[in-house]
N, C-alpha and C positions, 0 to 999 in steps of 0.2 A: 293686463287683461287682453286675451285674444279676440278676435275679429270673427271666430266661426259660430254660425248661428244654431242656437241651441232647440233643439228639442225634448219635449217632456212622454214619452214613451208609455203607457197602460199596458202592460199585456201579461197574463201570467199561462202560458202558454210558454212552457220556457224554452223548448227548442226552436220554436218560429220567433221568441223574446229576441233570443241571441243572432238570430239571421237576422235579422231585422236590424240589429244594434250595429252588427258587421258589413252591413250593406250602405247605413248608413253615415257609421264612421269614415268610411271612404270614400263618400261625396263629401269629407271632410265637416260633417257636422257634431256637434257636442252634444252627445245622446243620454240622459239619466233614465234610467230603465224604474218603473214600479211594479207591482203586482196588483195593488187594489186601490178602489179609489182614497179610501181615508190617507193614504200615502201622498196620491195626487194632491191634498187638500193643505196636506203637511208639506210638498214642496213646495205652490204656490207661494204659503203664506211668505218664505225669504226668498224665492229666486224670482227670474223675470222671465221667460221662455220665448221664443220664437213662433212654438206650434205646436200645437199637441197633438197627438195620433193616441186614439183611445179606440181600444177594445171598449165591447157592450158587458157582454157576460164576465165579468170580475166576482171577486169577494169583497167582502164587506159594503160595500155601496158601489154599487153597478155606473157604466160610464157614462149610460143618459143621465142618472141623477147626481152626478159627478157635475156635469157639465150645465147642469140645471142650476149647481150650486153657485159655480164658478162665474155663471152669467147674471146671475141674481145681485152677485156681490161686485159688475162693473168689469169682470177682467172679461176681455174683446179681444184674447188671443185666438187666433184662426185655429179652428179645431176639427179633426179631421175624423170619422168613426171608420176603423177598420173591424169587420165583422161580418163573420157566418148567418148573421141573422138576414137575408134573402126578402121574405116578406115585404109587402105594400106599406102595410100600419109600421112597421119599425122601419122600416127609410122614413116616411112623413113624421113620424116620431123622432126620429132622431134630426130633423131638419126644423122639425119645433122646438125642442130645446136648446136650438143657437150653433148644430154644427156647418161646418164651412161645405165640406163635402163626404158622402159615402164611397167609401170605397170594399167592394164584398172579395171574403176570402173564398176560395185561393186567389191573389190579385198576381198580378203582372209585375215582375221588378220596374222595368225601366218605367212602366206608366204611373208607378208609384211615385218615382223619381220624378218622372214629369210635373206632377202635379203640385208635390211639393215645389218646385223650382219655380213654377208661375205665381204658389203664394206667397212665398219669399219673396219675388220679385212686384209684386201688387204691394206687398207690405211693407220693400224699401226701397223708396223711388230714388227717381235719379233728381237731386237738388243742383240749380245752376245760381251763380250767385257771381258776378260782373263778369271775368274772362275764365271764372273754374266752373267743373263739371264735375261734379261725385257720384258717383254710383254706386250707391248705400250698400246695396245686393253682392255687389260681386268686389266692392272694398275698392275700386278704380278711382282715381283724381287726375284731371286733366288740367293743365291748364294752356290757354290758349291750343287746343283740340293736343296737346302734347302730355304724353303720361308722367309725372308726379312721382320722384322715387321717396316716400318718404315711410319711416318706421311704422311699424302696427300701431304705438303709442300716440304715435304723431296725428296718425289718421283716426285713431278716436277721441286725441282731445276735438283736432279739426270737425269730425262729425258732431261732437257735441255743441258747441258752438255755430257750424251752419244750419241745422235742426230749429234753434232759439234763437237767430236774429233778432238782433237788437234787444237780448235779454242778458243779463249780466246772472251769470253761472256760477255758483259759489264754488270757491279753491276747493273744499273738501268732494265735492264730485270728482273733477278733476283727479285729487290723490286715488280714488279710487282705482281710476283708469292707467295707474303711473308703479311701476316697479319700485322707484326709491322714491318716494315723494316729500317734497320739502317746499316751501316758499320760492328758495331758490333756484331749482329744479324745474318748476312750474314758468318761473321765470325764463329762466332760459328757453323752456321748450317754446312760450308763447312767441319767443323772440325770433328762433329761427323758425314757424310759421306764416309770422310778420314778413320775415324778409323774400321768402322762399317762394309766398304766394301771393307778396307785396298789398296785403289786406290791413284793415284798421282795426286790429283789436284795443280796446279801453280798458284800464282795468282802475276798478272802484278798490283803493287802497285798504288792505285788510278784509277785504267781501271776496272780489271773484274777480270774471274777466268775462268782455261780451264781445261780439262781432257786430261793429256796428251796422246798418240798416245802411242801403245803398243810395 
């Protein structure tokens, strides 16, 4: 599993769709494009998103009541309305149903860019934990203020595990985040984490594996 943060996309507007996708693929984010909300509802249900950037004016269920839905039922991903709709009553409208920010069309690339990168970065902090430093955001590990060269794999099992301190994380999360995954595989990785950033990982035989608490 890669490290790029993903975004959930509404727009059916398909030429501004695709500049959009292309502008955002190259700040290197994982962009799933929809047309309508009932789409949005159907990708929530299996994925996990970063952020959404919804269009108003959609088919089938428009992206205020999209996002009315979405908040109803607990999901508190940052969500952003891009939309022609100008108006007083649909800004406060749209900031009632749980959006993060408006941003009206025709928008600014780069201040798009901006804004996303601030909630990115609100949304993945930097976790300091004895002599390391992560920074969830931008996928950096220090340790003793020195940069950390270690695999994508590496650095997601490590994020999962400094996230949950002192929680014991079951192996099957883990396989998730792992290209060949196996018992032994798992093993080993936790092994050279142990040594690499001389931390106490535990592991509850046959459950999982935790970082212990400092």
């Amino acid at each position: 599993m890669d490290n790029k943060k993903k975004i959930l996309l509404l727009e059916d507007d398909t030429i501004l769709a695709q500049t959009m996708v292309s502008l955002l693929e190259q700040e290197n984010y994982d962009v799933t494009l929809v047309e309508d909300g009932e789409e949005v509802l159907d990708k929530t249900y299996d994925n996990k998103y970063d952020l959404y950037l919804f269009d108003i004016n959609v088919p089938l269920l428009n992206g205020t009541n999209t996002l009315k839905l979405l908040r109803e039922a607990q999901d508190t991903t940052p969500t952003f309305f891009i939309t022609a709709l100008r108006d007083t009553a649909s800004i406060l409208n749209g900031f009632d149903c749980g959006c993060d920010d408006y941003i009206k069309k025709p928008f600014d690339s780069d201040e798009l860019l901006a804004r996303i990168k601030a909630v990115m970065k609100r949304n993945n902090p930097v976790i300091k934990y004895k002599n390391i430093t992560f920074d969830l955001f931008d996928n950096r590990l220090l340790l003793d203020e020195e940069e950390v060269s270690l695999g994508s794999v590496e650095k997601d099992v490590f994020a999962l595990l400094i996230k949950n301190i002192g929680k014991t994380i079951d192996k099957s999360i883990f396989f998730d985040y792992m290209n060949k995954p196996s018992d032994a595989a798992l093993r080993v990785l936790i092994s050279k984490l142990k040594k690499v950033l001389n931390i106490d990982i535990s592991n509850t035989k046959g459950v999982g594996y935790k970082l212990e608490k400092i």
